[in-house]
C-alpha positions in Angstrom: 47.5 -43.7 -15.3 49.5 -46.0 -12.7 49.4 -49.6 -13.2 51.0 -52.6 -11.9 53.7 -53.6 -13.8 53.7 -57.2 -12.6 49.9 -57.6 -13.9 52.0 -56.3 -17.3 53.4 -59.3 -17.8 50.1 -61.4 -17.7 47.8 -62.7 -20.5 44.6 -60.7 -20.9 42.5 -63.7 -20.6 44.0 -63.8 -17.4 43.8 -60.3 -16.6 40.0 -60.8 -17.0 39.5 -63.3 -14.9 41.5 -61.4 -12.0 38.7 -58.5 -13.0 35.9 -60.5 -12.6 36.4 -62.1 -9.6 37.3 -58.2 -7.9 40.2 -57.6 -8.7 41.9 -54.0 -8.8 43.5 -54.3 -12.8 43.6 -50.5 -14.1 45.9 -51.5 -16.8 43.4 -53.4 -17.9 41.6 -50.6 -18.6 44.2 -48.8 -20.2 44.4 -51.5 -22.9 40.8 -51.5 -23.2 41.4 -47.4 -23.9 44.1 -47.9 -26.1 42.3 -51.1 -28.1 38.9 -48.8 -28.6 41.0 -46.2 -29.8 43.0 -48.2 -32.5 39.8 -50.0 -33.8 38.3 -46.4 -34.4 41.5 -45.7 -36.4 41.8 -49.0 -38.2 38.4 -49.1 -39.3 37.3 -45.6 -40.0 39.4 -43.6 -42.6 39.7 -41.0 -45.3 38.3 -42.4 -48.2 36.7 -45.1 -46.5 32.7 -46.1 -45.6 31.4 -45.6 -42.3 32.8 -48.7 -39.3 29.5 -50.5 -38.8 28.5 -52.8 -36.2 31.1 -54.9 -36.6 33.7 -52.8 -38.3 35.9 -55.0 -40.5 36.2 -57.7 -37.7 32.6 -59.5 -38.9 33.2 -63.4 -37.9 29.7 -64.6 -39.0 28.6 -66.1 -42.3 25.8 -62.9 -42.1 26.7 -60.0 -39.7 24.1 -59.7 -37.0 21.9 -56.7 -37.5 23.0 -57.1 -41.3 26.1 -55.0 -39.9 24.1 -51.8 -40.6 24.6 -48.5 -39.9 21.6 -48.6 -36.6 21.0 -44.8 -36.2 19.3 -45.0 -32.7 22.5 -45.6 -30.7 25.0 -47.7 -32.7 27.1 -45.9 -35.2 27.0 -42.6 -32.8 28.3 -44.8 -29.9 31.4 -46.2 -32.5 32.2 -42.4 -33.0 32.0 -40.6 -29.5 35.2 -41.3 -28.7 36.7 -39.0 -32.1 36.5 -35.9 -30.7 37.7 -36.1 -27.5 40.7 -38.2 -28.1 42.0 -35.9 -31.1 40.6 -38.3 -34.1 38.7 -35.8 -36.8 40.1 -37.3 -39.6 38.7 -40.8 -38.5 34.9 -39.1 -37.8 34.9 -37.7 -41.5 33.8 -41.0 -43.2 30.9 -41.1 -40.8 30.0 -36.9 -41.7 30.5 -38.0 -45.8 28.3 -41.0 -45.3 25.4 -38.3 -43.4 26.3 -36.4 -45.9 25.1 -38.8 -48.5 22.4 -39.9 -46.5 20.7 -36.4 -46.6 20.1 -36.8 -50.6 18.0 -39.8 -49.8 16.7 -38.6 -47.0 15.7 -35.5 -48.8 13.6 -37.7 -51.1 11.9 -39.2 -48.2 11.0 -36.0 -46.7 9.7 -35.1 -49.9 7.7 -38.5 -50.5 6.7 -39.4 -46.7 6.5 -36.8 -45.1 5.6 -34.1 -48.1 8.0 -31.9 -46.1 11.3 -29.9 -47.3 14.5 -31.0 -45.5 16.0 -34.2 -44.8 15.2 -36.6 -42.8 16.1 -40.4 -41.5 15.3 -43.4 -39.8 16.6 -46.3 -37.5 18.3 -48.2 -40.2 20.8 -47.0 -42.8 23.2 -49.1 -45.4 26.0 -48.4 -47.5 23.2 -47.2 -49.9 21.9 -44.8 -48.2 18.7 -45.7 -47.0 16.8 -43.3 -44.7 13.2 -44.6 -45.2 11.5 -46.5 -42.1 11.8 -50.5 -42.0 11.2 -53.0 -40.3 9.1 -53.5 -36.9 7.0 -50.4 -35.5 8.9 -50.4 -32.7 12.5 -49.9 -33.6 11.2 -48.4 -37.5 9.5 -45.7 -36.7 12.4 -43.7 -35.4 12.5 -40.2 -37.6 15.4 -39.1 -35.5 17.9 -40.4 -36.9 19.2 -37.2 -39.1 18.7 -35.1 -35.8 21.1 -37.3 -33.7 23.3 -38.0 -36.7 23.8 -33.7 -36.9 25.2 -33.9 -33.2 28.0 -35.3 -34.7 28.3 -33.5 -37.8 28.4 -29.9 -35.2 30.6 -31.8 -32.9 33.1 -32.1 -35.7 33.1 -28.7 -35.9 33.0 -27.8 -32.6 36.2 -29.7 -32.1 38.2 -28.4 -34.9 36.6 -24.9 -35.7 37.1 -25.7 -39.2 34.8 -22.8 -40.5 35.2 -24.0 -44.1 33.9 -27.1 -42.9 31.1 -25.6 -41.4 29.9 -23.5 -44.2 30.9 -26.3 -47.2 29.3 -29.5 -45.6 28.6 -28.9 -42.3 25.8 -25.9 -42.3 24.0 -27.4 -45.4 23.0 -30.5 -43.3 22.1 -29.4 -40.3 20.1 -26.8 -41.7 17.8 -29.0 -44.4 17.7 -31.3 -41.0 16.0 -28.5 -39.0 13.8 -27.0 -41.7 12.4 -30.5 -41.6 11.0 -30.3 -38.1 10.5 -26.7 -38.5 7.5 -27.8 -40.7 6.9 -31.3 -38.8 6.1 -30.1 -35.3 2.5 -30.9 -33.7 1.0 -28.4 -31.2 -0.3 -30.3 -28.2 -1.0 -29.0 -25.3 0.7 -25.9 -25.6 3.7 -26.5 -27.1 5.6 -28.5 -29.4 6.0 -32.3 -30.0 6.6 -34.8 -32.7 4.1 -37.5 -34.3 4.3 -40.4 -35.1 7.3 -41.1 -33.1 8.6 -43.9 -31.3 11.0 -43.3 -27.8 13.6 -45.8 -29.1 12.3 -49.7 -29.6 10.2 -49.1 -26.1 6.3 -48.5 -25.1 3.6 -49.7 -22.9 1.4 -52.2 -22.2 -2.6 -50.7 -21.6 -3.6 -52.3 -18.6 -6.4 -52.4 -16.2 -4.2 -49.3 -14.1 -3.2 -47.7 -17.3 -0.3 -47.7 -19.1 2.8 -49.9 -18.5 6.5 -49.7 -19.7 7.8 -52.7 -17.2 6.4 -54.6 -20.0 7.7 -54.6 -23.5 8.8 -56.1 -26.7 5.3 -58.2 -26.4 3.0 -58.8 -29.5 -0.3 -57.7 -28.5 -3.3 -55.2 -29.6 -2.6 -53.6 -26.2 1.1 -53.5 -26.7 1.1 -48.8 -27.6 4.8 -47.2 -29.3 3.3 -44.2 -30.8 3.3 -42.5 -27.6 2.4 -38.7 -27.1 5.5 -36.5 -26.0 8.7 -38.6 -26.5 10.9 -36.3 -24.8 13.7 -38.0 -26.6 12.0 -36.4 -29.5 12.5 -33.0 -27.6 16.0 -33.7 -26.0 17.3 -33.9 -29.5 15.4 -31.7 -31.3 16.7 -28.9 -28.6 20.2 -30.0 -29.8 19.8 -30.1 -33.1 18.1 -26.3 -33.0 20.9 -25.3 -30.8 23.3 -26.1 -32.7 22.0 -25.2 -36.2 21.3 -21.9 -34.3 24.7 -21.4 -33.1 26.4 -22.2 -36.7 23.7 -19.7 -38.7 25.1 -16.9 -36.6 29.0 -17.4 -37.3 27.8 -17.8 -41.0 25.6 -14.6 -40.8 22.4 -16.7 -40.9 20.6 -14.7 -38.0 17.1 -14.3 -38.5 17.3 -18.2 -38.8 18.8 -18.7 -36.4 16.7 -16.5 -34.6 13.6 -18.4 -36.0 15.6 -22.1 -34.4 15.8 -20.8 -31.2 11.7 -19.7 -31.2 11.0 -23.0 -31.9 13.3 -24.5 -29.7 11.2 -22.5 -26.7 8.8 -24.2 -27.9 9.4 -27.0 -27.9 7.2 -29.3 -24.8 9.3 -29.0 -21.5 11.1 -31.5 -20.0 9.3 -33.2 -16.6 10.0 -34.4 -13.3 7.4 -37.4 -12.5 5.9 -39.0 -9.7 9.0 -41.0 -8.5 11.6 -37.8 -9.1 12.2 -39.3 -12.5 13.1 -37.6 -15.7 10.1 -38.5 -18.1 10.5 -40.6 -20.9 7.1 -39.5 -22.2 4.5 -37.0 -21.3 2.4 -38.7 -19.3 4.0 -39.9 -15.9 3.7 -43.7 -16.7 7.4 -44.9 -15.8 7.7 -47.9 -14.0 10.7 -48.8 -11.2 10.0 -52.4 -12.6 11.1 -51.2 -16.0 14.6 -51.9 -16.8 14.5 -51.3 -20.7 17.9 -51.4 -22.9 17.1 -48.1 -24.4 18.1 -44.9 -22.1 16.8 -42.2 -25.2 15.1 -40.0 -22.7 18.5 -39.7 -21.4 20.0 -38.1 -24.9 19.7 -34.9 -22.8 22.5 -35.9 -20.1 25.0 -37.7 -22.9 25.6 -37.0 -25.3 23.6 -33.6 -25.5 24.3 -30.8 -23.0 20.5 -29.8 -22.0 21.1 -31.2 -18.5 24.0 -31.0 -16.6 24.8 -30.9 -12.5 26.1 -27.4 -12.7 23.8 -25.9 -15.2 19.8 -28.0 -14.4 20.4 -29.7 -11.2 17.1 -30.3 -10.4 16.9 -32.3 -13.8 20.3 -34.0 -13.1 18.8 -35.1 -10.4 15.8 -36.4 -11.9 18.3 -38.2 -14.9 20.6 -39.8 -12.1 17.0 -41.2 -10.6 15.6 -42.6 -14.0 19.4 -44.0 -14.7 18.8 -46.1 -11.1 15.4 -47.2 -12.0 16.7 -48.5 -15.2 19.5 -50.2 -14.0 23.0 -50.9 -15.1 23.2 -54.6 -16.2 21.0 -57.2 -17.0 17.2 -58.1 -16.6 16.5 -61.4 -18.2 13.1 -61.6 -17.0 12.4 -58.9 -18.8 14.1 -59.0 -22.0 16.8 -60.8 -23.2 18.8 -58.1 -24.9 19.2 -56.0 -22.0 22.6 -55.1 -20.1 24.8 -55.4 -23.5 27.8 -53.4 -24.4 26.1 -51.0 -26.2 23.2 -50.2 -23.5 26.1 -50.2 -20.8 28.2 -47.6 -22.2 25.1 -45.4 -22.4 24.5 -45.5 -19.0 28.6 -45.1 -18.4 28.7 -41.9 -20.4 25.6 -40.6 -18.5 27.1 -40.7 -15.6 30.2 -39.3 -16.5 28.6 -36.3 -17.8 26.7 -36.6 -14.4 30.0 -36.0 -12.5 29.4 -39.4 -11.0 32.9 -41.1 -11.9 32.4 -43.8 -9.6 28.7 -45.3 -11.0 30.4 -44.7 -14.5 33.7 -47.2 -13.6 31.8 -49.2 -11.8 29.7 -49.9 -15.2 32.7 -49.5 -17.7 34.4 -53.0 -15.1 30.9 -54.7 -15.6 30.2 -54.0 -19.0 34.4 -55.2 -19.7 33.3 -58.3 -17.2 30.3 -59.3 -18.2 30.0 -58.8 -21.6 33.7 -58.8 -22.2 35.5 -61.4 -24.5 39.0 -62.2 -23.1 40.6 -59.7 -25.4 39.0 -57.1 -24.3 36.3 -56.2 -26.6 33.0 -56.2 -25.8 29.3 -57.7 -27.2 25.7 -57.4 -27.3 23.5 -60.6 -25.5 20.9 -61.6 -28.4 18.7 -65.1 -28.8 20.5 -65.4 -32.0 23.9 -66.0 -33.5 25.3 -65.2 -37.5 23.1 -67.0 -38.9 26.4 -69.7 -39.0 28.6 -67.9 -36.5 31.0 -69.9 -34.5 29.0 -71.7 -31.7 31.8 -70.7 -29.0 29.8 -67.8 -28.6 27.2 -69.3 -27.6 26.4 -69.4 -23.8 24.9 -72.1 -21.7 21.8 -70.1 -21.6 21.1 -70.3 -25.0 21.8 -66.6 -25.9 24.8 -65.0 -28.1 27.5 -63.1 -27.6 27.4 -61.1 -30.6 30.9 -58.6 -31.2 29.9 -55.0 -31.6 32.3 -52.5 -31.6 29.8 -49.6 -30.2 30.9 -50.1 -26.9 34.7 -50.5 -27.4 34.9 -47.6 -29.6 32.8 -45.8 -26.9 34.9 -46.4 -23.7 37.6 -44.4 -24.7 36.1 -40.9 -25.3 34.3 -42.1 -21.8 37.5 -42.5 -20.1 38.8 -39.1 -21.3 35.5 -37.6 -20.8 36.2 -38.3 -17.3 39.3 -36.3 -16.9 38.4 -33.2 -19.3 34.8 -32.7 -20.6 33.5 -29.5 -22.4 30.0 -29.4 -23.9 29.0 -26.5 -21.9 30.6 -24.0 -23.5 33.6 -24.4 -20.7 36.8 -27.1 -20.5 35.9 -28.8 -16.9 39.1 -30.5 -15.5 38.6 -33.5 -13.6 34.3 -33.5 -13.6 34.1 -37.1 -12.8 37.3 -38.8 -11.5 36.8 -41.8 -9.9 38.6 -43.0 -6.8 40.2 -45.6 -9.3 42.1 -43.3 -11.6 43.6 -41.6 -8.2 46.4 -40.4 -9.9 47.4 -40.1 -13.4 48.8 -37.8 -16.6 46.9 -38.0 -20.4 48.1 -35.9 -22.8 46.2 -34.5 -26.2 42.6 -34.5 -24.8 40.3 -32.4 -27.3 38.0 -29.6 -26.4 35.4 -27.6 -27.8 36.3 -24.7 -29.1 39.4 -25.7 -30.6 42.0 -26.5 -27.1 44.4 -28.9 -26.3 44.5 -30.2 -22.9 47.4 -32.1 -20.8 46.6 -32.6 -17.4 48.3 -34.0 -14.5 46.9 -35.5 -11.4 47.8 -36.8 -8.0 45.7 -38.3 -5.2 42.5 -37.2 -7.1 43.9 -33.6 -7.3 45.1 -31.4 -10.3 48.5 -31.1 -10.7 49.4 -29.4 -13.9 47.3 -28.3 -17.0 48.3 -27.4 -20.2 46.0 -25.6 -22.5 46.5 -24.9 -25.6 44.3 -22.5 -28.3 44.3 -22.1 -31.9 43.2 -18.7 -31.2 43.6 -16.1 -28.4 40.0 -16.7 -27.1 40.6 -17.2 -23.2 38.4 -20.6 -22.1 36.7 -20.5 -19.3 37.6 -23.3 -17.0 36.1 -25.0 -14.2 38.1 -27.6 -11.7 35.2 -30.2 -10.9 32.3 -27.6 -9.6 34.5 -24.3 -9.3 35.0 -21.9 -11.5 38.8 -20.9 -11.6 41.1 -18.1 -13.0 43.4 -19.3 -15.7 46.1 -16.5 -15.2 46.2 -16.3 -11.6 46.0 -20.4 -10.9 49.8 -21.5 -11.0 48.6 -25.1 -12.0 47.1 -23.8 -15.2 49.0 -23.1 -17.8 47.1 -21.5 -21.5 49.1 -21.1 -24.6 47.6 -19.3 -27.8 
């Protein structure tokens, strides 16, 4: 991307303060792209454990969170960015760690739930834990093996690595699936989970009913568990997908067929009384609630259920639930809110949106806001390291604790924004913003096993080069139209 070269020569402290006061710096973000990328690389390898929250940069006496492995967000935010930007080899750590985790999580399934498959909660360790802990409302989370097998199919999907697939990759999602296959609850007609939790948020009964605008309070009337967490669904109807898709390259059909039965079954998505998309099944959202957690947006980013071109009336309803929620922070509501983590969420949500210019606008904020002046990036908490440096401490008395979801996230969300393709298509330039006006990036990943160079100028394609590991055409789309590879001179497809 262009950048000023005089702005080159400047500190990044600097830099940041030019940024925060309004400042046009898109070299900044070009570091920020580049330092995401290389912490993902340093700090995930072959033969290595997962990068935690922290990765190897911890700089308190006890790691916030305990430096765990948080399942509902956190380690799949740190790994995003691996197969867009080319990075399989630094992913595999994280697949050999689910891996693992599916042993344990076996047992749990077996001892919980008295179910076959694997299964796993909101908290995992170097040890594999997959039982629920802690609080109700951030423990009782049983989706953690579902979102964890986006990534382990995305790893294929990326590299078509078919031995992969059939040697590690089918085996988990497949125990993951039979799981639910024997864990889903008719109600009302279809299929939903129980006892569930729509990640770390629920309502407050009062006397007008239920209330999400308040939450994280200790009280009898304080409700997580919920009816029809469409998160629940969202990834559930990912997870089936995708199992569904590999048990038919590996000659699995009649379970695949079986995934895909269920999947129709699965309790619909819904548009409620504001033109939101639900988080649960009853239309209780609240324009007043500005929770960290987007879960019920899992179907947007990073799943592929909802999309402008495919569901627009539900990419609609996302966008409108993404604006009730909010982009930054909320004190008065929670203290947490509006961190790195919670910010890139809502960046790569709009990306996949095709709104480039709400996503930028959030990636400044969330490099602004909750930026250190080297470019990483924290989550707000009323606690430190239990003996972490005060300097990151703020005057009003919360922390800035380092996490390196939302670094490692950013750059996948850059690249996202220049070639995305979940939907069974590449898309060039799906959600440029005004910003990034002109530009070249070179090496971008796609799904089904391309490489794609593209040039643009004044917000317009230029050049593409794509390039297949097989003869299998792609089919391509330039932001909303469909186009012909061989008879478009700017595209260029090499097999």
């Amino acid at each position: 991307m262009e950048t000023d070269n005089q702005l080159e020569s400047l500190p990044t402290n600097e830099r940041l303060e030019r940024l925060k006061s309004g400042a046009k710096d898109l070299g900044y973000k070009e570091l920020a792209f580049n330092l995401g990328r290389y912490m993902v690389i340093s700090a995930s390898r072959k033969g290595t454990l997962p990068v935690n929250l922290q990765g190897v940069w911890n700089t308190f006496n006890f790691a916030p969170w305990a430096g765990n492995y948080q399942s509902n967000i956190n380690i799949q935010e740190i790994y995003w960015s691996c197969g867009p930007l080319n990075l399989p080899e630094c992913q595999q750590p994280y697949i050999d760690w689910i891996d693992d985790l599916s042993i344990s999580g076996t047992e749990i399934a077996k001892e919980v739930y008295g179910s076959k498959g694997w299964v796993s909660h909101t908290t995992g360790n170097i040890w594999g834990h997959a039982a629920p802990i802690g609080g109700i409302k951030w423990g009782m989370y049983p989706m953690g093996s579902a979102w964890h097998c986006q990534h382990v199919w995305d790893q294929f999907a990326f590299t078509q690595d078919k031995t992969y697939l059939r040697n590690q990759a089918y085996p988990i999602l497949k125990n993951a699936s039979i799981f639910w296959l024997e864990n889903l609850i008719p109600y009302k007609g279809y299929y939903i989970t129980s006892p569930s939790v729509s990640a770390e948020h629920g309502a407050l009964m009062t006397e007008k009913g239920l209330n999400p605008a308040f939450h994280d309070l200790e009280s009898d009337k304080y409700q997580y568990n919920i009816p029809g967490v469409f998160q629940d669904m969202e990834m559930l109807w990912d997870l089936f997908t995708n199992t569904s898709e590999a048990a038919l390259i590996l000659g699995e059909k009649s379970f695949s067929d079986s995934l895909l039965a269920a999947r129709d079954k699965l309790m619909p998505l819904k548009i409620g009384q504001y033109g939101q998309l639900q988080e649960w099944n009853e239309d209780i959202d609240s324009p007043d609630c500005h929770h960290r957690h987007i879960a019920h947006l899992y179907a947007a980013a990073p799943g592929r259920q909802i999309h402008p071109t495919t569901t627009p009336k539900l990419a609609k309803a996302a966008k409108k639930s993404l604006d009730m929620r909010g982009d930054g922070r909320f004190m008065e509501q929670e203290d947490a809110s509006g961190g790195n983590w919670a910010r890139a969420h809502r960046m790569w949500a709009w990306t996949r949106l095709m709104d480039g210019e709400r996503a930028n606008k959030i990636m400044t904020e969330m490099l602004t806001e909750e930026g250190f002046e080297n470019g990483l990036t924290y989550q707000h908490a009323p606690y430190g390291g239990n003996g972490g440096p005060e300097l990151y401490q703020e005057p009003d008395g919360l922390f800035c604790n380092f996490q390196l979801d939302g670094s490692g996230a950013l750059p996948g969300c850059i690249a996202e924004m220049i070639v995305q393709s979940h939907l069974d298509e590449i898309q060039l330039l799906p959600a440029l913003p005004i910003e990034f006006n002109s530009g070249e990036i070179l090496g971008v990943q796609a799904r089904g096993g391309y490489t794609v160079d593209v040039t643009w100028k004044g917000g317009q394609l230029v050049k593409a080069v794509i390039t297949g590991k097989t003869n299998k055409t792609p089919r391509v789309r330039l932001v909303n139209e469909l186009i012909d590879i061989f008879k478009d001179e700017r595209i260029t497809f090499i097999h």
